[in-house]
Each structure stands twice: as structure tokens, then as C-alpha cells.
N, C-alpha and C positions, 0 to 999 in steps of 0.2 A: 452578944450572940455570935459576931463575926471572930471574936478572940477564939470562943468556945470550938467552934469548927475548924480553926486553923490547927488549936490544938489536937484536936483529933486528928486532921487530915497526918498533921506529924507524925505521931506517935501511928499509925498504921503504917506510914513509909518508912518509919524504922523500926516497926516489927517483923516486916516483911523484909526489908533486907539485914536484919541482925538473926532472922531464924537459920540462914543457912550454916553460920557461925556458931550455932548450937547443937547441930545437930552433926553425926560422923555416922558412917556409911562402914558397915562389916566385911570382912575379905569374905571370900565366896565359901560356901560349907559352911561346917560343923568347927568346931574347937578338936585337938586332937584327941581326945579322951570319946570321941562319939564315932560309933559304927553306923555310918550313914548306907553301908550298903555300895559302896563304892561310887554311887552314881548320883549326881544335884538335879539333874535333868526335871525340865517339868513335863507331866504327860498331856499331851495333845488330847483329852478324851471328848463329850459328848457334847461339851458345852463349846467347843472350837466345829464342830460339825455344824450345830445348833445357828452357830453365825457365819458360817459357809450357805448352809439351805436359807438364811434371812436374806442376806446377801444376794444370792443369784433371785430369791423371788422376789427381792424389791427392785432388782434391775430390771427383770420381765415386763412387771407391774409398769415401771415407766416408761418401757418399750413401747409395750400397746397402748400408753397413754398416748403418746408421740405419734404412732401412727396411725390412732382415731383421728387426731387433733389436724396432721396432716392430710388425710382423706377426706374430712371433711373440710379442708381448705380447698380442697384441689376436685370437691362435689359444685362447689356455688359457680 
């Protein structure tokens, strides 16, 4: 049983570092035969807002935990 797992443990630490070695990474854009519109840009739209408003309200959210938790320290 103790072979069986060594073998494994193996064969995951070198799949994991022989993946990068497989895998290549494309220049930026289109190939020249494509009218991309001049522009790669990604648009910032509703779903970048979405985790802006999560954001500020879960900082809120632990504001007022923080200064229950301190008021009521600072009660007794």
C-alpha cells in the first residue's frame, strides 16, 4: 500500500511540473487575417461594479461588527 502511494505522490509532482512544459502562451490579439476592431481592451462592465458594491459592503459589514464588539467591551 505504502509503494502504491509513493507512486502516486510521484506521478502528481510530475505532472504538475511537466504541465507548464506543455502548454505555450499566444502573443496578444487576433492572427493577422482578423479585424479585431483595433482594440484587445477588456470592458470593465457590470460585473466589475458588482464586486466593487460586495466589496465596500462587506467592509461596512465588519466595521459595525468591530465597533459593536468594541462598545460592548468598553460597556462592562
Amino acid at each position: 500500500m505504502k509503494n502504491i502511494s509513493k507512486i502516486a505522490a510521484f506521478l502528481t509532482v510530475a505532472i504538475i511540473l511537466c504541465t507548464p512544459l506543455l502548454s505555450h502562451a499566444a502573443g496578444p490579439g487576433f492572427g493577422g487575417d482578423v479585424n479585431d476592431g483595433g482594440s484587445c481592451a477588456a470592458p470593465l462592465d457590470g460585473g466589475m461594479s458588482l464586486l466593487i458594491v460586495a466589496g465596500i459592503g462587506y467592509g461596512a459589514k465588519k466595521l459595525a461588527r468591530k465597533k459593536k464588539a468594541h462598545s460592548e467591551n468598553t460597556a462592562d
